[in-house]
TORPA-291154 format. One record per residue: x, z, y of N, C-alpha, C, O, CB in turn; residue in three letters. Coordinates in steps of 0.1 Angstrom, whole numbers, padded with zeros to 4 digits, always signed. Glycine has a CB too. Layout:
XZYXZYXZYXZYXZYALA
...
// end
This chain:
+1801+0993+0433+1796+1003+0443+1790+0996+0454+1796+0986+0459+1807+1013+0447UNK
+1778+1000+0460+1769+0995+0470+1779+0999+0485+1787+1009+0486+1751+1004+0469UNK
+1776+0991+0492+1783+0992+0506+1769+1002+0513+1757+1005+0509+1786+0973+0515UNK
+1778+1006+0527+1765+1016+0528+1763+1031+0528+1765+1037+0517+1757+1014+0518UNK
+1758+1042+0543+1760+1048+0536+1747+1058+0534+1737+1057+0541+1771+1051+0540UNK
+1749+1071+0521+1739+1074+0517+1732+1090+0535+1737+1096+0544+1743+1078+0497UNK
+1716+1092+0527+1713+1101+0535+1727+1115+0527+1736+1114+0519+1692+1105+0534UNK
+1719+1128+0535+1725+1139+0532+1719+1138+0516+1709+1132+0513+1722+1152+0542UNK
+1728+1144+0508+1720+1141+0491+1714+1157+0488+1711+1161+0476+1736+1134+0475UNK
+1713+1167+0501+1702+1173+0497+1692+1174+0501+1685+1183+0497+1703+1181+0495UNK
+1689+1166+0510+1673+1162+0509+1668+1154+0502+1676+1146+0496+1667+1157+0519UNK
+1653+1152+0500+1642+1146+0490+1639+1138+0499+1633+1141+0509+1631+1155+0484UNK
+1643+1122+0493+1636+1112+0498+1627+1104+0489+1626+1108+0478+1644+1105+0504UNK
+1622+1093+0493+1608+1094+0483+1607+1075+0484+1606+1070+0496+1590+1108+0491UNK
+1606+1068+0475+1600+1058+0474+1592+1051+0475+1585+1061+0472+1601+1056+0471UNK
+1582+1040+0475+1569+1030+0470+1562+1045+0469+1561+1053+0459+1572+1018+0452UNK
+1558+1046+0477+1546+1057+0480+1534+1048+0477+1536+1038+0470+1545+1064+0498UNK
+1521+1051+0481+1507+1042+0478+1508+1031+0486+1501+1021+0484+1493+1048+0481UNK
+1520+1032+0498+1517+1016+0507+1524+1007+0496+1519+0996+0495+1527+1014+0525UNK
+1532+1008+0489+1533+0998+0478+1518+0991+0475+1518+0979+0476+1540+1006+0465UNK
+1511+0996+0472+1499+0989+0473+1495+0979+0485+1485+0972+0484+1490+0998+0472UNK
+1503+0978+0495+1496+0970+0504+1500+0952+0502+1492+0943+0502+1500+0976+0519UNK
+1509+0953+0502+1513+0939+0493+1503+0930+0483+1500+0918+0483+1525+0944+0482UNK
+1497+0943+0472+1488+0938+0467+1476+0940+0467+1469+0937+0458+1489+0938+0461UNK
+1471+0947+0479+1459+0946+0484+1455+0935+0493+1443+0935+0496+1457+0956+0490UNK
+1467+0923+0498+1466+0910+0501+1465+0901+0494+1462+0890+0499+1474+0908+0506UNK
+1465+0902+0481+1470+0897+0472+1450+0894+0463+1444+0883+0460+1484+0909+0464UNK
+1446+0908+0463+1435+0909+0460+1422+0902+0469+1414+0894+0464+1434+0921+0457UNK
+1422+0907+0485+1418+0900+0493+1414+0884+0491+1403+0879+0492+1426+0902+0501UNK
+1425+0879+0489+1428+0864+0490+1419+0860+0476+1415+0848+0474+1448+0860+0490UNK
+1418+0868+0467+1417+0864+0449+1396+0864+0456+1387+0856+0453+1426+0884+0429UNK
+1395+0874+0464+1382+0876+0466+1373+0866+0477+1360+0866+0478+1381+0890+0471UNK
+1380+0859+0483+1377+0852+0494+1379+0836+0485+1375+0825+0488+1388+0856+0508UNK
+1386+0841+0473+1382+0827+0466+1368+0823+0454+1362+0813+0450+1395+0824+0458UNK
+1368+0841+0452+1354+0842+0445+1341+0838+0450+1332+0833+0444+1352+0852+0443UNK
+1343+0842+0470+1330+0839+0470+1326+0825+0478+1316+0821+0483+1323+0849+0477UNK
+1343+0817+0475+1343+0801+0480+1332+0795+0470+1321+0790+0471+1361+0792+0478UNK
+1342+0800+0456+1334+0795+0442+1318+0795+0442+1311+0785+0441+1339+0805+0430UNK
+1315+0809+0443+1302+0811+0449+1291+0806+0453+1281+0801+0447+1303+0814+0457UNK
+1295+0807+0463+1285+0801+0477+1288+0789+0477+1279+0780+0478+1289+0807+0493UNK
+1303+0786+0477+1305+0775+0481+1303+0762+0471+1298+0752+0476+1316+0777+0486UNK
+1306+0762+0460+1308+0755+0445+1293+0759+0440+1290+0749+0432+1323+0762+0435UNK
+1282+0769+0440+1272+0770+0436+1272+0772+0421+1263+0766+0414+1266+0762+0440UNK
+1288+0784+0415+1293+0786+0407+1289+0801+0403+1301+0805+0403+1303+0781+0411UNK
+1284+0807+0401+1282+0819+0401+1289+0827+0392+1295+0838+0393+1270+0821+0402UNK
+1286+0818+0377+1289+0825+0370+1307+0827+0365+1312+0833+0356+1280+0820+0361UNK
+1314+0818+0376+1329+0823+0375+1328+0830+0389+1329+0842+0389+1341+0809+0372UNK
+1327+0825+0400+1328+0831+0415+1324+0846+0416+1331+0855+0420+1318+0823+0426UNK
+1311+0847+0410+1306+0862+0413+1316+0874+0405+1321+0883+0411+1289+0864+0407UNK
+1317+0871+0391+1326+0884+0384+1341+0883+0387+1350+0891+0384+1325+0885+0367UNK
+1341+0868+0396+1360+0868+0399+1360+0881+0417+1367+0890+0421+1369+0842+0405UNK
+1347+0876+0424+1346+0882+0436+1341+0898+0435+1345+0906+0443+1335+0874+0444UNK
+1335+0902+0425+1331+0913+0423+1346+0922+0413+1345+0934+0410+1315+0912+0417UNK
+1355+0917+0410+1369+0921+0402+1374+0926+0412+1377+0938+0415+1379+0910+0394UNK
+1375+0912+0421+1384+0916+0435+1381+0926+0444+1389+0933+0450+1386+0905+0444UNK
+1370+0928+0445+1364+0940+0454+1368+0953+0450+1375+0960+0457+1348+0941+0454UNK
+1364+0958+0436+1367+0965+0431+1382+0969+0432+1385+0979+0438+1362+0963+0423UNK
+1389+0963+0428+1404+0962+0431+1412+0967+0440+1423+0973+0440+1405+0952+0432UNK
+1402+0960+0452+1411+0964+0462+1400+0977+0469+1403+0980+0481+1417+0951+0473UNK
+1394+0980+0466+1390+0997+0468+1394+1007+0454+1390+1019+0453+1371+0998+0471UNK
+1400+1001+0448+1415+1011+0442+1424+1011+0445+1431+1021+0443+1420+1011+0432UNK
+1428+0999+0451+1443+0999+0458+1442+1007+0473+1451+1016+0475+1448+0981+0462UNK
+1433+1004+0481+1429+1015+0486+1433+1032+0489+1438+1039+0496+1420+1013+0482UNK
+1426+1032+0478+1426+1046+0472+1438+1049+0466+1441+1060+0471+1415+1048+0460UNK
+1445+1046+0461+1463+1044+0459+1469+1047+0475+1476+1056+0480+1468+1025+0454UNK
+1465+1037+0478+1471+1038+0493+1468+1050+0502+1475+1052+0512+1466+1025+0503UNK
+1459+1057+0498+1460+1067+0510+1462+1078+0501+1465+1089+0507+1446+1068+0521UNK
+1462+1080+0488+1461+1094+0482+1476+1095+0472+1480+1106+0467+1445+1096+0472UNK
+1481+1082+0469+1488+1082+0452+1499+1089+0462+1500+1090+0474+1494+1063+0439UNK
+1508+1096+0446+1524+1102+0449+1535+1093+0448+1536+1085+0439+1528+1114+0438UNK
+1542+1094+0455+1556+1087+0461+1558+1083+0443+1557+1090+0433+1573+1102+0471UNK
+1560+1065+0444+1565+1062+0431+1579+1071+0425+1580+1079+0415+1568+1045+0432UNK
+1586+1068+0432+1603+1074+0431+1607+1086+0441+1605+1083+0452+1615+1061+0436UNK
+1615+1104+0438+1615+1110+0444+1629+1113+0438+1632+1113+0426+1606+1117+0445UNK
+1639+1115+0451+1652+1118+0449+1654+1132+0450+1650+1136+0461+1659+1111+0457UNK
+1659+1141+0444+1660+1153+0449+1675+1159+0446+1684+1151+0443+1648+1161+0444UNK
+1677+1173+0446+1693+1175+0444+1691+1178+0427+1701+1177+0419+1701+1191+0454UNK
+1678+1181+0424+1678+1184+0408+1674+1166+0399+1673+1166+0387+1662+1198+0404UNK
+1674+1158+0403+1671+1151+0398+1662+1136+0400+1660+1135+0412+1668+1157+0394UNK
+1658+1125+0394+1645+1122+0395+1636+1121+0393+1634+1123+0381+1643+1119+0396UNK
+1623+1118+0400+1614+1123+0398+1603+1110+0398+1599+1107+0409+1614+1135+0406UNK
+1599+1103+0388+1590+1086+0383+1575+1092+0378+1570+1099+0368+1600+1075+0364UNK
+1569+1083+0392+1552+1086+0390+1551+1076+0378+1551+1065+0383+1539+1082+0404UNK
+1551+1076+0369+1547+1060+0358+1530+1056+0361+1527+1044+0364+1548+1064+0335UNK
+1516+1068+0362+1508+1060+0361+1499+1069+0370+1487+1069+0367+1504+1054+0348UNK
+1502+1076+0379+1496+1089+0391+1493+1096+0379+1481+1093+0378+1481+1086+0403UNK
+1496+1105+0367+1492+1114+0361+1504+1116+0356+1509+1126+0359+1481+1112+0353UNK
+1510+1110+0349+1525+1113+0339+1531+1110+0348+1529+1102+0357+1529+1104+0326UNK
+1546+1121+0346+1557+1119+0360+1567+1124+0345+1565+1131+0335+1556+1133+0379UNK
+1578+1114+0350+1591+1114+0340+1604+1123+0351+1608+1117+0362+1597+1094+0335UNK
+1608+1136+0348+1617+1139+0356+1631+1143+0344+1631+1149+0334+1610+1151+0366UNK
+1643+1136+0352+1654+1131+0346+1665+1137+0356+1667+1133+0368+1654+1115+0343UNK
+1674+1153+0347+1679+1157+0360+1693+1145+0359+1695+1137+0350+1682+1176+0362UNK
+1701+1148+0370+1714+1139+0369+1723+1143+0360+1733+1136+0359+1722+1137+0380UNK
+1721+1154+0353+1734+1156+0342+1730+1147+0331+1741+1146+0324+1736+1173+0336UNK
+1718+1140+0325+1711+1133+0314+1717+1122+0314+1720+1116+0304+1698+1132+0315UNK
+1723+1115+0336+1724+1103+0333+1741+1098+0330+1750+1104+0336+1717+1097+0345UNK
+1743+1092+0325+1756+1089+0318+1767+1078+0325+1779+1079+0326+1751+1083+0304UNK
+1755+1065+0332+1766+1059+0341+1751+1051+0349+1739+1051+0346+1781+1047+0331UNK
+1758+1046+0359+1746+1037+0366+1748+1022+0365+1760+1019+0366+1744+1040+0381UNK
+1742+1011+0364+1748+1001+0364+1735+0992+0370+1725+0997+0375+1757+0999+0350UNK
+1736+0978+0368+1728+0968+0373+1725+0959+0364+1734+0954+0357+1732+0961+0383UNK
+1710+0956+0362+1704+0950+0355+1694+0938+0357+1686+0938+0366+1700+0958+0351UNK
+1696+0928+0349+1684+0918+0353+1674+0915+0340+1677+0909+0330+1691+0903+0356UNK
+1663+0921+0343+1650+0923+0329+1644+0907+0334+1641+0904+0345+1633+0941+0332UNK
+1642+0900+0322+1632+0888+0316+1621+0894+0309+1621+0902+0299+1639+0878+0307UNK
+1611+0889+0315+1597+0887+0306+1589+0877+0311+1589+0871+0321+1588+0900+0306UNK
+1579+0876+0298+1570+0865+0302+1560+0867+0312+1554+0878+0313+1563+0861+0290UNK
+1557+0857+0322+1549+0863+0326+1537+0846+0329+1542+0834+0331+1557+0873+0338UNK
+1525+0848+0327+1518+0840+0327+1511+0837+0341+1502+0843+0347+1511+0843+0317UNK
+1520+0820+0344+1517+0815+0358+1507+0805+0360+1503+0798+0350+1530+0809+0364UNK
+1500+0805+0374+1493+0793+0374+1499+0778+0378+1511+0777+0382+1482+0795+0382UNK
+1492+0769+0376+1502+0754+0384+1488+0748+0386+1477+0747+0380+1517+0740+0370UNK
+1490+0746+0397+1477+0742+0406+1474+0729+0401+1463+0726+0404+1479+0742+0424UNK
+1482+0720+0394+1472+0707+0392+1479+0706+0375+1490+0708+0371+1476+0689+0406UNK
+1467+0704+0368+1471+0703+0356+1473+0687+0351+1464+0680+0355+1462+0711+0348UNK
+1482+0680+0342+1491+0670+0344+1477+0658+0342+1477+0648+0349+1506+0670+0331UNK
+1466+0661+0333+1459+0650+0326+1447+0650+0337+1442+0639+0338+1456+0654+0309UNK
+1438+0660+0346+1428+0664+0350+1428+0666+0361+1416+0666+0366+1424+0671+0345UNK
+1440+0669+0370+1438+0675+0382+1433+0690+0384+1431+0695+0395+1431+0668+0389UNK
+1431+0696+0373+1424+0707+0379+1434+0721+0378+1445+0719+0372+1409+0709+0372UNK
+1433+0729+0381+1445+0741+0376+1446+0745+0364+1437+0744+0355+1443+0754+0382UNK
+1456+0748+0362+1461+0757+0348+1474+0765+0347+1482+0769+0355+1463+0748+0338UNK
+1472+0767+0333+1484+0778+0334+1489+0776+0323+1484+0771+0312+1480+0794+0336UNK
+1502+0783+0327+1513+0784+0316+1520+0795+0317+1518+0804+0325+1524+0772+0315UNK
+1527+0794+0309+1536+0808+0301+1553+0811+0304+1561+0806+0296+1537+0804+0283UNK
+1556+0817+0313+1567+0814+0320+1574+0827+0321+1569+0838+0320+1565+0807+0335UNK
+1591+0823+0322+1599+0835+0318+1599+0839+0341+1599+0831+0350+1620+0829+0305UNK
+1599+0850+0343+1602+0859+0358+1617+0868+0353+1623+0868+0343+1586+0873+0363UNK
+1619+0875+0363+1631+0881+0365+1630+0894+0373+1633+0890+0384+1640+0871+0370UNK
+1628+0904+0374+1637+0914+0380+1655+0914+0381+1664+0917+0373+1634+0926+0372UNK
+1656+0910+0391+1676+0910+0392+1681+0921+0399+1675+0929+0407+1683+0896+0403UNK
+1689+0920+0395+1700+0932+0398+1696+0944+0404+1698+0950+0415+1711+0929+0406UNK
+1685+0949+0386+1680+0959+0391+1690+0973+0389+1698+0973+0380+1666+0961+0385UNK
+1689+0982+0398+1696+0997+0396+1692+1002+0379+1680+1003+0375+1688+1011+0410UNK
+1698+1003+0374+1699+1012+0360+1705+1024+0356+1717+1022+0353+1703+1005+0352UNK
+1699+1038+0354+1708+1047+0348+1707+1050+0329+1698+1053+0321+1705+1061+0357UNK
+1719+1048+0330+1723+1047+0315+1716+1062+0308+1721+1071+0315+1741+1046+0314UNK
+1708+1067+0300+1709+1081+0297+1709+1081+0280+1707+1069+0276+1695+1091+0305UNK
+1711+1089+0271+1713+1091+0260+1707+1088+0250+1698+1097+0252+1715+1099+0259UNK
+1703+1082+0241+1693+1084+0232+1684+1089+0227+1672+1086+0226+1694+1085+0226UNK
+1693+1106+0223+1682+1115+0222+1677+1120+0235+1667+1128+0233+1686+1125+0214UNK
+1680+1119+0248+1672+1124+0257+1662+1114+0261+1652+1116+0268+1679+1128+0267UNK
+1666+1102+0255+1651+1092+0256+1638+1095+0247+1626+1096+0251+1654+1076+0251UNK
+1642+1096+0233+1640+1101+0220+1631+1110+0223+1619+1109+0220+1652+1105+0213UNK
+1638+1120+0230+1631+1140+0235+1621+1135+0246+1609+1136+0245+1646+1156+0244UNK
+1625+1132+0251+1619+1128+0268+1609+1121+0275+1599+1123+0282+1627+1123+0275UNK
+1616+1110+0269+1606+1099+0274+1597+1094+0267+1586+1093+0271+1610+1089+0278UNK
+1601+1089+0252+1585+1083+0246+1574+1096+0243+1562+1094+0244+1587+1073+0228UNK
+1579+1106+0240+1564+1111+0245+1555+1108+0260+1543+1107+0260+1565+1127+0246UNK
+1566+1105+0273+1557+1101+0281+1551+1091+0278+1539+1089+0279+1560+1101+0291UNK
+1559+1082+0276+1553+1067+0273+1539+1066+0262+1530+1058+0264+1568+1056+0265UNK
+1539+1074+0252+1528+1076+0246+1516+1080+0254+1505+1074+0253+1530+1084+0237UNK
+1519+1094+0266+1510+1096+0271+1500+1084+0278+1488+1082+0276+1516+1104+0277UNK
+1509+1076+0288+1503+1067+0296+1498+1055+0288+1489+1048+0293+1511+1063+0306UNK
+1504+1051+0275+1496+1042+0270+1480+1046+0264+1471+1038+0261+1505+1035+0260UNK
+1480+1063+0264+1466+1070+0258+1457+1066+0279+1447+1060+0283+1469+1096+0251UNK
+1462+1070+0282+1460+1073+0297+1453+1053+0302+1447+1050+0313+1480+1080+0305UNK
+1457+1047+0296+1456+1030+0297+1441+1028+0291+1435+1018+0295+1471+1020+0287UNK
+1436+1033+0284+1422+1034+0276+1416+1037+0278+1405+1034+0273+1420+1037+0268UNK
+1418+1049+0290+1405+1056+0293+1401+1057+0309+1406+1047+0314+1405+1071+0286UNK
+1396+1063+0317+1398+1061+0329+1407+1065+0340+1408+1063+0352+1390+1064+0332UNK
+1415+1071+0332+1427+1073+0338+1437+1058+0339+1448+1059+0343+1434+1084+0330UNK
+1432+1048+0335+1439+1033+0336+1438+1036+0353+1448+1038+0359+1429+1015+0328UNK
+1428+1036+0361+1423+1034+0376+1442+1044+0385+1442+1043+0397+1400+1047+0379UNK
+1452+1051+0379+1455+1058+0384+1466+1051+0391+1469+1041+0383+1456+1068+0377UNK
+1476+1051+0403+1486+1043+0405+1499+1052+0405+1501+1062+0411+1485+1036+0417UNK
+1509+1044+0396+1521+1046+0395+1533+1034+0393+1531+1022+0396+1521+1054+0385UNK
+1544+1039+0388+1550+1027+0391+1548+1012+0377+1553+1001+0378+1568+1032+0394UNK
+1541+1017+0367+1536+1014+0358+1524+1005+0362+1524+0992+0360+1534+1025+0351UNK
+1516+1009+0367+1507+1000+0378+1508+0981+0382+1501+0971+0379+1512+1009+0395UNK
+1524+0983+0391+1534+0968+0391+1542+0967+0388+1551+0961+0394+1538+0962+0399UNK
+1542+0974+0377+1554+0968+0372+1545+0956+0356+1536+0960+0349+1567+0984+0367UNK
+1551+0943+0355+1548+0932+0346+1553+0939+0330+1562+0947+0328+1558+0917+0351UNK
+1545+0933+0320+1548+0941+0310+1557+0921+0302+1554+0909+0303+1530+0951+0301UNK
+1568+0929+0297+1576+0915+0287+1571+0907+0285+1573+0896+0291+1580+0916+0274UNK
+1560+0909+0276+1546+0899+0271+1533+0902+0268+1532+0914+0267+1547+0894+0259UNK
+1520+0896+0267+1513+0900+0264+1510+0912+0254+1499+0918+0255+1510+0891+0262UNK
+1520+0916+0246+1518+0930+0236+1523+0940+0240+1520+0951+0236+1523+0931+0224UNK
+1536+0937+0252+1545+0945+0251+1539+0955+0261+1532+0950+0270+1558+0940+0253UNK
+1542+0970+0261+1536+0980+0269+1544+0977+0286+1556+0973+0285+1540+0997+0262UNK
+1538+0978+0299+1549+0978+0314+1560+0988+0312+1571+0985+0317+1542+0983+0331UNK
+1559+1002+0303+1568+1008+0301+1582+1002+0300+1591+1006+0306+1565+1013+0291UNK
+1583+0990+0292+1594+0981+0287+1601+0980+0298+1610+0988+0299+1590+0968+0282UNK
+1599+0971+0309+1605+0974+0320+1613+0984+0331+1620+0982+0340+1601+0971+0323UNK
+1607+0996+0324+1609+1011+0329+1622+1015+0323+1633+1017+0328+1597+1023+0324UNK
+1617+1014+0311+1627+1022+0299+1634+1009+0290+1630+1008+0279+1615+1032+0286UNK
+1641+1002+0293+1645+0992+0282+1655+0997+0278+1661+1006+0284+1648+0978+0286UNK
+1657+0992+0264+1669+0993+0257+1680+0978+0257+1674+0968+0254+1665+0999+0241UNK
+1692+0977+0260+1703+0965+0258+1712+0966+0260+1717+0972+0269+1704+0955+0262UNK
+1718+0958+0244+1730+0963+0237+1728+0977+0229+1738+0984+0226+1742+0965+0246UNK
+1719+0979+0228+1719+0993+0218+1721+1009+0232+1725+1020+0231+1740+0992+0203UNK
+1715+1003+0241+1721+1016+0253+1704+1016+0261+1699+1006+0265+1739+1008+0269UNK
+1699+1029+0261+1686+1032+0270+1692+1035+0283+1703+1039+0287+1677+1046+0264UNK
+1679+1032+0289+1685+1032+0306+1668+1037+0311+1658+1040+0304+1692+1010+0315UNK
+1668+1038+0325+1660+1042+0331+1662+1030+0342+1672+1030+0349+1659+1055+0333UNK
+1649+1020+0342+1656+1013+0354+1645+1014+0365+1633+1016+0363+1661+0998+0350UNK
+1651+1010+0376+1644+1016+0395+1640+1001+0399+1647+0997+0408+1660+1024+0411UNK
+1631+0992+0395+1631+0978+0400+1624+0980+0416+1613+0981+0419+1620+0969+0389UNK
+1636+0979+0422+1636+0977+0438+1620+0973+0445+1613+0980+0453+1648+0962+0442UNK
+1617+0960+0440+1608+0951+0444+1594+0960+0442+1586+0961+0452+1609+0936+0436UNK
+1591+0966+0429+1581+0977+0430+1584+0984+0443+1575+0983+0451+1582+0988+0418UNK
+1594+0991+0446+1594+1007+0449+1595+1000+0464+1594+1009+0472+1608+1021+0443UNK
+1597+0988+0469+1590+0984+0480+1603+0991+0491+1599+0997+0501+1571+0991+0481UNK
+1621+0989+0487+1632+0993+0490+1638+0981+0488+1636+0970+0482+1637+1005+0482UNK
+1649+0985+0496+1659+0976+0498+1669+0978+0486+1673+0989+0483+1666+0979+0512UNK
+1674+0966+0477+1680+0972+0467+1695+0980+0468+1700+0988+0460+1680+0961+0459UNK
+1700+0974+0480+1717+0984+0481+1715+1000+0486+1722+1010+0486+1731+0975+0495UNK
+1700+0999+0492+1698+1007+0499+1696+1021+0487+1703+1031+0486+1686+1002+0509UNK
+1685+1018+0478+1682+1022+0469+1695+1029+0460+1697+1041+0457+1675+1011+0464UNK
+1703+1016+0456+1718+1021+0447+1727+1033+0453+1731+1042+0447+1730+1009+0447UNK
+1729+1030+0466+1735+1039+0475+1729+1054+0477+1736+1064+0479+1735+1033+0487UNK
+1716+1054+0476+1710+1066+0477+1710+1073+0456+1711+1085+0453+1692+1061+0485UNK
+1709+1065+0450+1708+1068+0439+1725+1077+0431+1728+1088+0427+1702+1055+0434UNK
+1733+1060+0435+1746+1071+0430+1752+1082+0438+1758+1092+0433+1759+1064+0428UNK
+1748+1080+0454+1753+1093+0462+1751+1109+0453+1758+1117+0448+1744+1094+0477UNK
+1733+1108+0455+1733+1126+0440+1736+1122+0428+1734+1132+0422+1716+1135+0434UNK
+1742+1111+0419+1745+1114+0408+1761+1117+0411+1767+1125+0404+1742+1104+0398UNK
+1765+1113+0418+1782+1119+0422+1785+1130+0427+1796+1135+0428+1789+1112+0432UNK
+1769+1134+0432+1772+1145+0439+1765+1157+0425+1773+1167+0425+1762+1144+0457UNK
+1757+1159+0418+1750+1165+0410+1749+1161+0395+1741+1163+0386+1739+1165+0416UNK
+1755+1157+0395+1754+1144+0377+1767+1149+0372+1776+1154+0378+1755+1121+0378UNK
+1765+1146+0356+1777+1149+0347+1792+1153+0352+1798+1164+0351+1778+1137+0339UNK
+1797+1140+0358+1806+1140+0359+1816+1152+0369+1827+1156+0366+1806+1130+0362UNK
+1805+1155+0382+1809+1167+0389+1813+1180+0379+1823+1186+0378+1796+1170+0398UNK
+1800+1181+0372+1796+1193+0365+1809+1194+0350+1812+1205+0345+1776+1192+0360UNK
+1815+1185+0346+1827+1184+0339+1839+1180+0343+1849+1177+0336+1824+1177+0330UNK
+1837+1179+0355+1856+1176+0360+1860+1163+0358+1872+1160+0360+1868+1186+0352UNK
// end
C-alpha cells in the first residue's frame, strides 16, 4: 500500500493531459536544431533537410496535443477512463478490476551510442528499457477478451490512416519490439493474468501519488466493497 493520502474519491481527477507533450516537444526541438546543423552547417541536405523538416512537423503536432488532446488518465467514482490514441478511450469500471499490484515491463528499445567502436561516428544498438514499478490493475480475461482487444484493434486500424497524428497514451508509450503493437505495454499479460497498466512516467505523475489515488476508488467503488 502507497503511503499518502488520497483526494476525496468522488471527484474526477485527470492525468498526462496534452502537457505530457511538453517533455517531448523538447525533445523534438533539439532533433530539429540538429537537422539544420547538418544542413547548413555539414552542407548535408540530403540527411539534414528531411531530419529538420520531420522535426518541425512534429512538434506542431505535439503542439496541437498540447493545447487541444483529452486528459491521458481520468479517475472518476464510475471508473477509468484511458485516452489510448485521442479517438479510442478504454473505460474500465472498478468492479472489472480484480487486484492492483506493481509492475516492471521490459522491451526493446533501439538506442543511440554516440561513438561507434571502429569509426568514431554514431550508432545504434538494440537495448532492453524498463518501466518500473508500474501501477497495474489485474482485470479478467474475459473482460479483456470483451473489452479491450476490440479497442486495441481499433487503434492499430486508426495507426494507418490519419488518425496516427492523434495523442493518447499510446502516443509514448514504447512498443516491446519492433513488431510488437505500444498496446503491449498498456495491456500486458504475466503469468497467465491481464492487467491494465498506468506507466507513471507517461501520465507525467508521481508514481505513489498515482497508486494512492488509484486504490483509494477501487476500495472505495471496486469489487470488493460491492461483495463484502
Amino acid at each position: 500500500m502507497s503511503s499518502g493520502q488520497a483526494q476525496d474519491v468522488n471527484q474526477i481527477i485527470a492525468f498526462g493531459s496534452g502537457r505530457t507533450a511538453l517533455k517531448f516537444i523538447a525533445f523534438s526541438a533539439l532533433v530539429l536544431v540538429v537537422g539544420l546543423v547538418v544542413a547548413f552547417g555539414r552542407d548535408n541536405w540530403l540527411l539534414g533537410g528531411p531530419l529538420a523538416v520531420v522535426a518541425a512537423v512534429t512538434i506542431v503536432w505535439q503542439i496541437n496535443g498540447l493545447l487541444t488532446a483529452e486528459p491521458l488518465l481520468l479517475l472518476s467514482p464510475a471508473g477509468l477512463r484511458l485516452n489510448l490514441d485521442g479517438y479510442v478511450f478504454a473505460d474500465i469500471p472498478w468492479r472489472e478490476v480484480e487486484d492492483i499490484s506493481s509492475l516492471t515491463l521490459t522491451y526493446e528499445a533501439l538506442k543511440k551510442r554516440w561513438y561507434d567502436i571502429q569509426g568514431d561516428r554514431p550508432g545504434y544498438v538494440l537495448d532492453k528499457d524498463h518501466y518500473r514499478d508500474v501501477t497495474a490493475l489485474q482485470v479478467s480475461e474475459a473482460f479483456a477478451d470483451k473489452t479491450i482487444l476490440p479497442l486495441w484493434r481499433a487503434v492499430n486500424r486508426n495507426s494507418r490512416g490519419l488518425r496516427r497524428f492523434g495523442i493518447g497514451m499510446a502516443t509514448f508509450t514504447l512498443a516491446q519490439n519492433a513488431t510488437a503493437s505500444r498496446l503491449s505495454n498498456i495491456f500486458p499479460t504475466q503469468d497467465g493474468k491481464r492487467y491494465v497498466a498506468l506507466p507513471h512516467s507517461v501520465l507525467s505523475v508521481d508514481r505513489d501519488r498515482l497508486r494512492v489515488e488509484v486504490e483509494a476508488r477501487w476500495h472505495a467503488f471496486g469489487k470488493k466493497t460491492a461483495t463484502g
